[in-house]
Kinemage of the C-alpha trace (Angstrom):
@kinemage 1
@onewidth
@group {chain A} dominant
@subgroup {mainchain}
@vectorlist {calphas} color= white
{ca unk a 1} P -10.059 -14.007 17.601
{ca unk a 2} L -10.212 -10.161 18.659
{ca unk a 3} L -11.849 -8.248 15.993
{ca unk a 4} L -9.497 -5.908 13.352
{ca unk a 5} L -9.149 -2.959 11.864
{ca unk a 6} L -7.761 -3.673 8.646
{ca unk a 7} L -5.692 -0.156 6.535
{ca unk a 8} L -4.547 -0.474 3.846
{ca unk a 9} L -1.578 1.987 3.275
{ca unk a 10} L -0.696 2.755 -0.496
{ca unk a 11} L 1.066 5.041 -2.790
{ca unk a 12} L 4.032 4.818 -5.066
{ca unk a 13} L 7.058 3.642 -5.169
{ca unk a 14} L 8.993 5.630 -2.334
{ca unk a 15} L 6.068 7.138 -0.876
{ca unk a 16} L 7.115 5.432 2.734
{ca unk a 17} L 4.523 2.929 3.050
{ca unk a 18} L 6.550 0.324 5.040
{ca unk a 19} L 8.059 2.912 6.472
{ca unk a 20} L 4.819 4.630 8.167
{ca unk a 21} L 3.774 0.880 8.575
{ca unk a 22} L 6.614 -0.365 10.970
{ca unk a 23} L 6.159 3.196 12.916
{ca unk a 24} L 2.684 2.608 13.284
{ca unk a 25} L 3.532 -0.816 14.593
{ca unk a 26} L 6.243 0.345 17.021
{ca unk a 27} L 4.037 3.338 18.195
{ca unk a 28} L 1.498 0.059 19.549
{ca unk a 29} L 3.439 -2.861 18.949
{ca unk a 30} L 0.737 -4.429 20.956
{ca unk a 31} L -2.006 -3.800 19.064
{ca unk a 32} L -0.735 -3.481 15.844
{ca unk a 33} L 0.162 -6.116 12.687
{ca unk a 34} L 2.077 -4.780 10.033
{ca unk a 35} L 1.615 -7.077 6.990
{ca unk a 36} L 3.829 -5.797 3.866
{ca unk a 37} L 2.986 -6.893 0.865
{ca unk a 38} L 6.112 -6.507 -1.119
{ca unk a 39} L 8.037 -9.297 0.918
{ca unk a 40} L 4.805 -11.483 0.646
{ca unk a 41} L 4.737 -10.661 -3.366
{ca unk a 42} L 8.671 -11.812 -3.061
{ca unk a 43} L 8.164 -15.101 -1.112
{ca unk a 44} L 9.007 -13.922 2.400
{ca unk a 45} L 7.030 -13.545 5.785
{ca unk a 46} L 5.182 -10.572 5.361
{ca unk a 47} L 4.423 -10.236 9.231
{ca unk a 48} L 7.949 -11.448 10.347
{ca unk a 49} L 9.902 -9.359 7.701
{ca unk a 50} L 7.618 -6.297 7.274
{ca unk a 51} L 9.570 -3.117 6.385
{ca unk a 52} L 12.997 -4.998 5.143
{ca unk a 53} L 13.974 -5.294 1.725
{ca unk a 54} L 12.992 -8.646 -0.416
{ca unk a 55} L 16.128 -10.982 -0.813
{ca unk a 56} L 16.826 -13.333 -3.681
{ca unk a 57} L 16.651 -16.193 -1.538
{ca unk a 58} L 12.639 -15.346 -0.533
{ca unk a 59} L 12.395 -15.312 -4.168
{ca unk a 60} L 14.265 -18.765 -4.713
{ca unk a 61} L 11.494 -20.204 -2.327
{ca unk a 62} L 8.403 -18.732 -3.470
{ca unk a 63} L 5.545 -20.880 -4.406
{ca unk a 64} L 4.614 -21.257 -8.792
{ca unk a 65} L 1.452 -20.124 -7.711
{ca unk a 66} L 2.561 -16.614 -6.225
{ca unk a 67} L 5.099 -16.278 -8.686
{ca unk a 68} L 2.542 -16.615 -11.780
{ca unk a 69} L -0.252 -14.472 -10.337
{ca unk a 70} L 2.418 -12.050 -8.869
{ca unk a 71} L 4.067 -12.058 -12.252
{ca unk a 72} L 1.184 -11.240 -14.429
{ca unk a 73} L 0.628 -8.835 -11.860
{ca unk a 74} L 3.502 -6.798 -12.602
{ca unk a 75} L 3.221 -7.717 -16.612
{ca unk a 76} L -0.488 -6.990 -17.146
{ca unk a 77} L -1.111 -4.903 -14.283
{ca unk a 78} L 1.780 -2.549 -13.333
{ca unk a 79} L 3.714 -2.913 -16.368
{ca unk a 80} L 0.465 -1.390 -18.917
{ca unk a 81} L -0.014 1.201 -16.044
{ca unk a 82} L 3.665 2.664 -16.272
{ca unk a 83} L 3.323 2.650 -20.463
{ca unk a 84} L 0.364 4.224 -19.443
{ca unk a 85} L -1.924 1.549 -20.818
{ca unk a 86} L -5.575 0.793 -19.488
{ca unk a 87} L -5.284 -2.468 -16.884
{ca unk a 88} L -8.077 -4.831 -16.739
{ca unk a 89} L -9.247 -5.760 -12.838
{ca unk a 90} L -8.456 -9.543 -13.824
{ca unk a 91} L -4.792 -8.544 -13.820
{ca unk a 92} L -4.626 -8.014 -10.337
{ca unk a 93} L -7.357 -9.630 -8.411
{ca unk a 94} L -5.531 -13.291 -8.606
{ca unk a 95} L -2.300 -11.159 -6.710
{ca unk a 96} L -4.545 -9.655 -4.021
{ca unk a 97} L -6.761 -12.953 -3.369
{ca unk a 98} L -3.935 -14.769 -2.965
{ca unk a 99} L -2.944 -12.184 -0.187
{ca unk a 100} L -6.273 -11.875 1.383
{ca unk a 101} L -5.876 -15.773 1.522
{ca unk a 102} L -2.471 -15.341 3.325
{ca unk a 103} L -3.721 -12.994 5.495
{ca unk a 104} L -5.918 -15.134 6.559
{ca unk a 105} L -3.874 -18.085 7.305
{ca unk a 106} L -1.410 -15.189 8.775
{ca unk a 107} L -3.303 -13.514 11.434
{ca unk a 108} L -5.077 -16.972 12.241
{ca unk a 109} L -1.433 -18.782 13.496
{ca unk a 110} L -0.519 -16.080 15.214
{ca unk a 111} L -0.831 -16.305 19.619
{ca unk a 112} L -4.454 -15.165 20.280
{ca unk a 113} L -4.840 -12.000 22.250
{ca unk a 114} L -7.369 -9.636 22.451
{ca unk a 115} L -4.751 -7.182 22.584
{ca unk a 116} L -4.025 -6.921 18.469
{ca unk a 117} L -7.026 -4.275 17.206
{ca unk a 118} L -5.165 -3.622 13.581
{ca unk a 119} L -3.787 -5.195 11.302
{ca unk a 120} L -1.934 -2.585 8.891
{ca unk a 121} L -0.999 -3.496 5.185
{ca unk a 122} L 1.251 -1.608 2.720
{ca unk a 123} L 1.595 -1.878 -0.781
{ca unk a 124} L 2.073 0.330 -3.871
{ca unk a 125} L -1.576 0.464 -4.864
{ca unk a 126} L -2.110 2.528 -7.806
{ca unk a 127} L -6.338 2.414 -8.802
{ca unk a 128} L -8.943 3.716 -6.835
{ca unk a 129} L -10.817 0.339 -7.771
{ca unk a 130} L -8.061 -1.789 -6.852
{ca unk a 131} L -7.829 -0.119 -3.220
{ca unk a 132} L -11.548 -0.886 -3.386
{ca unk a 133} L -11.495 -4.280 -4.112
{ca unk a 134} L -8.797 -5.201 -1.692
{ca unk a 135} L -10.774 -3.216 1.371
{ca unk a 136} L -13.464 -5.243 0.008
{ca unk a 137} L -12.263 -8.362 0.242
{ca unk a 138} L -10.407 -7.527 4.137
{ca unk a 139} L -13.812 -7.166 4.689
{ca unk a 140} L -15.054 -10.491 3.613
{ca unk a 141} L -12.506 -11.818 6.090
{ca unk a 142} L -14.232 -12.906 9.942
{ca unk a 143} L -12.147 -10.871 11.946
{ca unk a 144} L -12.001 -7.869 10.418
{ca unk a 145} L -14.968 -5.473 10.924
{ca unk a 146} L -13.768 -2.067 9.493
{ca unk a 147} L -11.322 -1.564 6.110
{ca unk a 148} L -9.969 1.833 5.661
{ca unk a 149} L -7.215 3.029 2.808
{ca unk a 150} L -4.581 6.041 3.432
{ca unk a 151} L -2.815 6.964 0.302
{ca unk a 152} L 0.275 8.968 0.535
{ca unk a 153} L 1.162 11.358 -2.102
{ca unk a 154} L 4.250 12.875 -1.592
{ca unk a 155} L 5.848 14.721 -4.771
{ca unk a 156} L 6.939 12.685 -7.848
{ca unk a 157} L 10.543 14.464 -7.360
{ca unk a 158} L 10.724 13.424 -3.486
{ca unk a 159} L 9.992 9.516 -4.188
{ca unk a 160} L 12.862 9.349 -6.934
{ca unk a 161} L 15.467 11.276 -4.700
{ca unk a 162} L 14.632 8.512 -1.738
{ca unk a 163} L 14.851 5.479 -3.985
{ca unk a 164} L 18.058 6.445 -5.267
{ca unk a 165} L 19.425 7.657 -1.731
{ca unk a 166} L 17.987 3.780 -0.899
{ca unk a 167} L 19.444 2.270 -3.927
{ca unk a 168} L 22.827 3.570 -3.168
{ca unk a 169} L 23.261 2.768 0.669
{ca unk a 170} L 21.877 -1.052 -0.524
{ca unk a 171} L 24.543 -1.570 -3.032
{ca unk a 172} L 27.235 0.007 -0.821
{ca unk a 173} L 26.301 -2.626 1.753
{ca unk a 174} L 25.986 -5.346 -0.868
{ca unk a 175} L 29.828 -4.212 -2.133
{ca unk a 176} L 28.614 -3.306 -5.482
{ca unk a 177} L 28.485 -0.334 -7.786
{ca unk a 178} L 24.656 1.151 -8.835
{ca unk a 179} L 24.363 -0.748 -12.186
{ca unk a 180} L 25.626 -4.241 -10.962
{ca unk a 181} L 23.335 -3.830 -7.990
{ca unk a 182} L 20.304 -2.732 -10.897
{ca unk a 183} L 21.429 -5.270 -12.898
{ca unk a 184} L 21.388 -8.226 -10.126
{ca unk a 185} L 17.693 -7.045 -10.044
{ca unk a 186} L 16.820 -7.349 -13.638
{ca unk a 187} L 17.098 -3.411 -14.408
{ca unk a 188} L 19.918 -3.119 -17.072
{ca unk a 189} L 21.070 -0.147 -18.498
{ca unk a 190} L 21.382 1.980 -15.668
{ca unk a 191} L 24.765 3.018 -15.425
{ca unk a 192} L 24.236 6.531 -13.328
{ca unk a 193} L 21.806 8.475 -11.028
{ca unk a 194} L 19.893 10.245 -14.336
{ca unk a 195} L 19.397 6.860 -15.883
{ca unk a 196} L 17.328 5.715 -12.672
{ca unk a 197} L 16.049 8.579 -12.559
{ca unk a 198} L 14.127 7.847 -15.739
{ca unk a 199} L 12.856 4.500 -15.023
{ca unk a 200} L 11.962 5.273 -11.524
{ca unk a 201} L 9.480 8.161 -13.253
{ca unk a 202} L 7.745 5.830 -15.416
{ca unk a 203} L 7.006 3.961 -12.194
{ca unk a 204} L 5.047 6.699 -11.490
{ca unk a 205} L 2.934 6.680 -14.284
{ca unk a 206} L -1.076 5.099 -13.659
{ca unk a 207} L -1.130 6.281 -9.976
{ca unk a 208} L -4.328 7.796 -8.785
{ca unk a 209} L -4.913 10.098 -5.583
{ca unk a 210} L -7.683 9.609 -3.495
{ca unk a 211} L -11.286 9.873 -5.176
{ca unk a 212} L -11.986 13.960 -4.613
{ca unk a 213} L -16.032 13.560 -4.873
{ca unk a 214} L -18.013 13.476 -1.180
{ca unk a 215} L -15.786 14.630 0.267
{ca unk a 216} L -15.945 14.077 4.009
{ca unk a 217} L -14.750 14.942 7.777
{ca unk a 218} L -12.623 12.782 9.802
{ca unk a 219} L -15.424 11.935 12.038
{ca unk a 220} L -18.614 10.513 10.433
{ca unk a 221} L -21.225 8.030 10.945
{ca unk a 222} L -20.418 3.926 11.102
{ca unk a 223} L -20.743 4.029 7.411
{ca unk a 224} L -18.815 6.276 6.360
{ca unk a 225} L -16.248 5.363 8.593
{ca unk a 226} L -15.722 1.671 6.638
{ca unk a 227} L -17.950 -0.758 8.665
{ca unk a 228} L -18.082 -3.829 7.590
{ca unk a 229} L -21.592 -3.753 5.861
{ca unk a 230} L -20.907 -1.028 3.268
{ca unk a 231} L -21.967 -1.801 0.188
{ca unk a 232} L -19.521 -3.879 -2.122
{ca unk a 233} L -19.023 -2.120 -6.005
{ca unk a 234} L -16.576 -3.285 -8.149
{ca unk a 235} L -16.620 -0.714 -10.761
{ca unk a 236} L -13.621 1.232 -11.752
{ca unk a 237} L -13.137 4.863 -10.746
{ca unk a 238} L -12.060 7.842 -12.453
{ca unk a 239} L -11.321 12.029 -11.173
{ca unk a 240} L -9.068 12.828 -8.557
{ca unk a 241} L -6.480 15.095 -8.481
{ca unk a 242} L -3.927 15.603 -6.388
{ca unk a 243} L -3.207 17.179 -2.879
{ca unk a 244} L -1.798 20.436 -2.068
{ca unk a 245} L 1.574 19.375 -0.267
{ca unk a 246} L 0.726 19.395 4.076
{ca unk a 247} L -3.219 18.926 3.154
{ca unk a 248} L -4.813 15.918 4.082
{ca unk a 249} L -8.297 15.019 3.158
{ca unk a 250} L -10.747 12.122 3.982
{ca unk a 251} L -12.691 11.023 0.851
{ca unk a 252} L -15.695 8.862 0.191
{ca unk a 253} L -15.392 7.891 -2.978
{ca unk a 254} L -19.360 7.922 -4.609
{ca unk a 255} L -19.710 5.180 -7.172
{ca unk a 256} L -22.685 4.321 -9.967
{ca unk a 257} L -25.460 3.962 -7.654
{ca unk a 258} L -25.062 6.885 -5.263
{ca unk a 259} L -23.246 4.767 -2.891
{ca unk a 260} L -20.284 6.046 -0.668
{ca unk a 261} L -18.588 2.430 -0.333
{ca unk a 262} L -14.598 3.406 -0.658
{ca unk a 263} L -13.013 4.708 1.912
{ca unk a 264} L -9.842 6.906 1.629
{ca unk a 265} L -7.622 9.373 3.787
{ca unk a 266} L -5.164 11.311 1.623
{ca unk a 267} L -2.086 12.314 2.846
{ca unk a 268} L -0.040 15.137 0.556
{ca unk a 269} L 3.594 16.170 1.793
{ca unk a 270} L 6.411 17.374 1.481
{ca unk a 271} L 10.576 16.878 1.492
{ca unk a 272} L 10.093 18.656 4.984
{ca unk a 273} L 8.042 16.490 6.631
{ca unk a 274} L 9.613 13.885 8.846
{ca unk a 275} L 8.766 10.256 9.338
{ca unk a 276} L 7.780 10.869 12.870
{ca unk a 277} L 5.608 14.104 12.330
{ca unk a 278} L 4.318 11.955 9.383
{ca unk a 279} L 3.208 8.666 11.435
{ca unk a 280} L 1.679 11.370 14.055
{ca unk a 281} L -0.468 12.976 11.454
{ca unk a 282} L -1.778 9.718 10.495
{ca unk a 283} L -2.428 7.993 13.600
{ca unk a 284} L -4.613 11.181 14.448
{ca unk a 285} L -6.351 10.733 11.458
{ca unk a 286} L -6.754 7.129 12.169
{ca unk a 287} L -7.934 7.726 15.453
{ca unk a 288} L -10.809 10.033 14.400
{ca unk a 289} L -11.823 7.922 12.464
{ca unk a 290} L -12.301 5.341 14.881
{ca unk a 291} L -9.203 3.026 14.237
{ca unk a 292} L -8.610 1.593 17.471
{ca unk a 293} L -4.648 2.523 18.036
């Protein structure tokens, strides 16, 4: 198998993660798996279905093994970060092995060619030392050789207006009003836009930029660049702060020891940028940075 490139794309909810992943994949279809995480998490094909919407019936297949880990994910993990509650690692590494697994198993059945050069996966990733341990463990896999993370950070304001815009155009096509559609998905009690509007915030709560500290160009040596070989922490990271909206900075996050072993490209903007001009500023980020598109 060809060797990969493996980025992990995260932010919150309505940042355009799946988005900026199918782009990226249609930009270099070729070279280029998307693997999305929330139809995975839901019982789907990640690779088949990336960028569509989870379905009730994935969820009707999916195995008692994803849903428990995937479940205490959201309970322990997710669900203490919106109340914003302290998250122990342990709450989401079962989730994200159990991906790394599927990746595995994912990018192994599919036709060889030493055409594909990255494999691209999205998912709302909300601690430094999560991103971390995931890029970590893409890492441990044979056929990836580099692990890079882009974090979008788009304005709080700008994710809710998307989700709703999303949230109504879904239930329009479903036939349904915006509460049965909320309700058919467990959310009760919203019964207009200002009552989503509230729960979508506290989905916003827990999220942390890109690490600030050593700080670093978009060119670089093979280490700081993500080569497989960087040193593997596991500790948890605090600082950060967010990005001016239409800056983008690369950061090395510097852990305990001195090391510079996490890898992150922040991406800040605004209502004005477009989902082209977005994918465009990435890939040239990408690309100076060595990511093979």
């Amino acid at each position: 198998m060809a060797a990969l490139s493996a980025v992990l794309i995260a932010g919150r909810s309505g940042a355009g993660k799946s988005t900026l992943g199918n782009n990226i994949l249609a930009r270099n279809p070729q070279h280029v798996i998307h693997y999305d995480v929330d139809i995975f998490a839901a019982g789907g094909d990640p690779i088949a279905h990336a960028g569509t919407q989870p379905t009730p019936e994935m969820v009707a297949a999916r195995s008692a093994e994803l849903t428990t880990v995937y479940g205490r994910c959201v309970a322990d993990g997710f669900g203490r970060l919106f109340k914003n509650e302290p998250a122990e690692m342990s709450a989401f590494t079962d989730f994200y092995d159990l991906m790394v697994r599927d990746i595995a198993a994912q990018v192994q059945s599919l036709p060889a060619t030493p055409a594909r050069r990255v494999l691209v996966v999205t998912h709302s990733v909300f601690l430094r030392s999560v991103r971390h341990y995931i890029r970590t463990e893409l890492l441990r896999l044979p056929f990836v050789t580099r692990a890079l993370t882009v974090v979008l950070d788009p304005p709080p304001a700008l994710l809710t207006e998307r989700k709703m815009h999303l949230m109504r155009a879904e239930a329009a096509a479903e036939g349904r009003s915006v509460p049965e559609f909320c309700a058919a998905r467990g959310m009760d009690g919203i019964a207009c836009d200002d009552d989503f509007a509230a729960v979508h915030a506290s989905w916003h709560v827990g999220f942390e930029p890109a690490q600030e500290a050593g700080l670093a160009s978009a060119g670089g040596s093979g280490e700081e660049n993500g080569d497989r070989g960087a040193p593997a922490g596991r500790h948890a990271s605090e600082g950060g702060n967010d990005g001016e909206c239409g800056e983008e900075r690369v950061a090395s996050e510097e852990r305990g020891r001195g090391d510079s072993d996490e890898h992150e490209i922040a991406v800040a903007y605004g209502a004005g940028t477009d989902r082209v001009a977005l994918c465009d500023r990435v890939v040239t980020l990408l690309l100076a940075r060595r990511v093979p598109l």
